[in-house]
C-alpha positions in Angstrom: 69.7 7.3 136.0 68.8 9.6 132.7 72.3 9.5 130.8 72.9 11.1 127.5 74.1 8.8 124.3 75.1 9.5 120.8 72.2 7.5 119.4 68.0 8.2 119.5 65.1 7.0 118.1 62.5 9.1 116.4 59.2 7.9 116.5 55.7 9.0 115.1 52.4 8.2 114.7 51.4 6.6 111.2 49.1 5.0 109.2 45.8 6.6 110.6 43.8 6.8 107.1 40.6 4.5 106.6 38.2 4.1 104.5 38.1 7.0 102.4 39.5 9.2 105.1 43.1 10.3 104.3 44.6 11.7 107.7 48.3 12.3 107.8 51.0 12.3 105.6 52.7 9.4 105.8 54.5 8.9 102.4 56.6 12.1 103.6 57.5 11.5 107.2 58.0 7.6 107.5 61.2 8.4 105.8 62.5 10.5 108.0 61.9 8.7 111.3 63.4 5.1 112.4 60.0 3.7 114.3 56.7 3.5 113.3 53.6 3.6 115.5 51.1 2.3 113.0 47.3 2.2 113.8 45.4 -1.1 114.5 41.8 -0.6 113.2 40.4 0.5 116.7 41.2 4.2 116.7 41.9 4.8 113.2 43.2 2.8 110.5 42.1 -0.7 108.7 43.3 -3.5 107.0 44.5 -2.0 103.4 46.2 1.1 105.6 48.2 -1.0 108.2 48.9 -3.3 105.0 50.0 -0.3 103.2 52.0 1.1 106.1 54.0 -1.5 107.4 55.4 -2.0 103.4 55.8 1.5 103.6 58.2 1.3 107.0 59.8 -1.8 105.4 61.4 -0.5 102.6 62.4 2.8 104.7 64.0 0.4 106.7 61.7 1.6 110.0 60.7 -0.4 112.8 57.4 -1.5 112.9 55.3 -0.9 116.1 51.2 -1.6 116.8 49.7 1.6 118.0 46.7 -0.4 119.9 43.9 2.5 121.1 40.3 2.0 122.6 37.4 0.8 120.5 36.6 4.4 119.5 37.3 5.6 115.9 34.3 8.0 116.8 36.4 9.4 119.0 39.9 8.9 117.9 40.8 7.1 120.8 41.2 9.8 122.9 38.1 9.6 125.2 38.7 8.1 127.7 37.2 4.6 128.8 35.7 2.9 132.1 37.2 -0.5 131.2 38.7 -3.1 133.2 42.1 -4.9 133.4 41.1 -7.6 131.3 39.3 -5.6 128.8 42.5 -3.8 128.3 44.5 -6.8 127.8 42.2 -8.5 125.3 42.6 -5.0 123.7 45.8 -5.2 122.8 46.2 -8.5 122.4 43.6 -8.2 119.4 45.2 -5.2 118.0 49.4 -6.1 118.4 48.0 -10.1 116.7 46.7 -8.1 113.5 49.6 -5.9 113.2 52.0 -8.8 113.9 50.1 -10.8 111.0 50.8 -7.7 108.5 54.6 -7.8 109.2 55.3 -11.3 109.4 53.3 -11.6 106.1 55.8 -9.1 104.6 59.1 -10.8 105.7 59.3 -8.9 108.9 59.3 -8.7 112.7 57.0 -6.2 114.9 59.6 -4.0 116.8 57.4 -2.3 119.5 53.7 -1.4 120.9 52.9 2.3 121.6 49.2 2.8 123.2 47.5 5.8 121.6 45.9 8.4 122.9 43.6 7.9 126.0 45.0 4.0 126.8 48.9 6.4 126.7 47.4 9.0 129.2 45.0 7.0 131.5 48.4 4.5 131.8 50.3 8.0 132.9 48.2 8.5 135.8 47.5 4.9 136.1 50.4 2.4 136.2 48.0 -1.2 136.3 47.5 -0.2 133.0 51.4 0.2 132.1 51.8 -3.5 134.0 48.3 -4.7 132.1 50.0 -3.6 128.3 53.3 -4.8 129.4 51.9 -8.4 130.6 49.2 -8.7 127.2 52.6 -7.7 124.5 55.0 -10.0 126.6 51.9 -13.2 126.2 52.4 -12.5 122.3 56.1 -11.9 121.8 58.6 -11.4 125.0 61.2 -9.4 122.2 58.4 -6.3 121.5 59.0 -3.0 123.3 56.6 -1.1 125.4 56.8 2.7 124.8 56.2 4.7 128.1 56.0 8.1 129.3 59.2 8.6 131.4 59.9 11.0 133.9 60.5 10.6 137.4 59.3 7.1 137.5 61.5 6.1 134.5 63.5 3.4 136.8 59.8 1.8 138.0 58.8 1.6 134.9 62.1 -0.2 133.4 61.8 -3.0 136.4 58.1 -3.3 135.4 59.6 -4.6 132.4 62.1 -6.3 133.3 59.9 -8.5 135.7 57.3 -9.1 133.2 60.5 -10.1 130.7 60.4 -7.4 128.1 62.0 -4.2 127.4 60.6 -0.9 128.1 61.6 2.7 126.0 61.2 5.6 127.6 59.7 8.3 125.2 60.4 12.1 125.3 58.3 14.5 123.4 60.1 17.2 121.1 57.0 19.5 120.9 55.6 19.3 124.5 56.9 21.2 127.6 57.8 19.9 131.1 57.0 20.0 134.7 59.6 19.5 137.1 58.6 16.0 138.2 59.4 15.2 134.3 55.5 15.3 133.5 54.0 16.9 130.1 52.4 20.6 131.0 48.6 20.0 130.5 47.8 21.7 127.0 45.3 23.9 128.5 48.3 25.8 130.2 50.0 28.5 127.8 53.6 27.5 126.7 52.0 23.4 126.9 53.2 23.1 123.2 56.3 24.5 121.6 55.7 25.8 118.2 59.2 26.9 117.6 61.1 24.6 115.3 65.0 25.8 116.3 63.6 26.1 119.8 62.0 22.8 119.8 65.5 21.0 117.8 67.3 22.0 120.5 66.1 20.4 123.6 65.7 17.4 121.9 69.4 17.9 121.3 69.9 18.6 124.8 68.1 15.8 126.3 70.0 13.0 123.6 73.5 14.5 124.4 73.3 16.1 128.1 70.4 13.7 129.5 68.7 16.9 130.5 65.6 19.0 129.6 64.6 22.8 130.5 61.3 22.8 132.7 58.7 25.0 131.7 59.7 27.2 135.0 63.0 27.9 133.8 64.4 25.3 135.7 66.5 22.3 134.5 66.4 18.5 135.5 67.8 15.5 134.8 65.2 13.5 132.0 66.2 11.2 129.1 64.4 9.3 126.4 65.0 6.1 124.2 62.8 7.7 121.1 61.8 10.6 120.6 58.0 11.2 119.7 57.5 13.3 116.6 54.7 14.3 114.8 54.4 15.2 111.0 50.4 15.3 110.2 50.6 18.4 108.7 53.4 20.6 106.6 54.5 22.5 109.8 54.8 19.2 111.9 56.8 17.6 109.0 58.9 20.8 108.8 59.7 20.1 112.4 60.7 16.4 112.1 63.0 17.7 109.2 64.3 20.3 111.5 65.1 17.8 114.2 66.5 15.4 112.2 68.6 17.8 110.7 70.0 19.0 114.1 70.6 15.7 115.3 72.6 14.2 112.3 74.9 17.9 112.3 75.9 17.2 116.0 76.7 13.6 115.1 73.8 11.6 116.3 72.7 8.6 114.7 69.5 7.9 114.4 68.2 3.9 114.4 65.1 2.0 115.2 65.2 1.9 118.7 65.2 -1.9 118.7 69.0 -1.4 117.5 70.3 -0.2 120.5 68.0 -0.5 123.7 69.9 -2.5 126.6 66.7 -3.1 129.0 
């Protein structure tokens, strides 16, 4: 059952430059969350960035997590893909190894795995693909955590991983609104994305401390997270993280990687 807690994680998605293509702002937010979804080189990203990034999340003491996507920097990763199970797990198994390299070569330990953008969605509506990520991160390293959309299937999803033998986070997102079944309103619906910051800081407040969220109907239901997904690709998204941050801390919750604190 959703419970609230005292302590979150605040996640967001990093290291997403390559080339000569600066995208984010990375120096500016990595210090303000606690885990790190760093790009592998399939969506975005490449060797000098995740290099870069993962030093960057070390010395802001930061967990370090592989955001694996499809093989589609044309597309950001978020077309989605007619690809099989096993195509899926070779995948990530690809993109996780290379991250994993990058940290261990810098005196650390990979934390978590986050899929980006259409492998996140597909999985949504699609839970082989949850059980297909779980099973390819728990062949590499049985201690890595599988970020996951939870709502209403939050307890499937945490057996899932138990019986695969990892741990799974349940992720909430501060700048999205909510359907009753603990779904993310479809962006083409109006109100899909909150753009106030106070407005936004406070049901993320709510969900940490009451285990509870406001629906985009008005009405309210029971919905916790792990982490917290955060965005800061651009001044107002940073202004937002700070805003959140700032909330959290005032009310007296700690903020931690969320490989700190997550039972099962």
């Amino acid at each position: 059952m959703p419970q609230s807690r005292n302590v979150i994680d605040l996640n967001s998605d990093v290291g997403e430059s390559f080339g000569n293509y600066v995208l984010g702002m990375d120096e500016d937010v990595i210090p303000l969350i606690s885990s790190a979804n760093i790009a592998c080189g399939f969506h975005a990203g490449d060797p000098q960035v995740m290099r870069r990034t993962v030093r960057l999340a070390r010395d802001n003491g930061v967990g370090p997590g592989a955001h694996p996507g499809f093989p589609d920097l044309m597309g950001f990763g978020r077309r989605n893909m007619d690809v099989t199970a096993e195509e899926i797990h070779d995948y990530v198994t690809y993109q996780v190894g290379a991250l994993t390299a990058f940290v261990k070569a810098q005196g650390g330990k990979l934390q978590h795995v986050k899929p980006h953008g259409a492998l996140y969605t597909m999985a949504v509506g699609a839970p082989w693909i949850w059980q297909t990520v779980a099973e390819a991160i728990a062949a590499i390293d049985q201690d890595l955590i599988l970020f996951v959309l939870g709502g209403s299937n939050r307890d499937d999803l945490k057996a899932m991983g138990r019986r695969v033998g990892i741990r799974v986070a349940c992720e909430f997102f501060a700048d999205r609104a909510y359907n009753t079944d603990g779904s993310l309103v479809s962006r083409r619906e109006a109100g899909a994305v909150i753009k106030d910051h106070d407005v936004a800081a406070a049901r993320v407040l709510k969900m940490v401390t009451e285990g509870r969220v406001v629906c985009i109907n008005g009405e309210a239901i029971s919905l916790s997270g792990d982490t917290v997904c955060v965005h800061g690709d651009n001044p107002s998204a940073l202004a937002l993280v700070r805003r959140i941050r700032e909330t959290l801390e005032d009310a007296g919750v700690a903020i931690q990687p969320v490989g700190t604190f997550l039972q099962d």
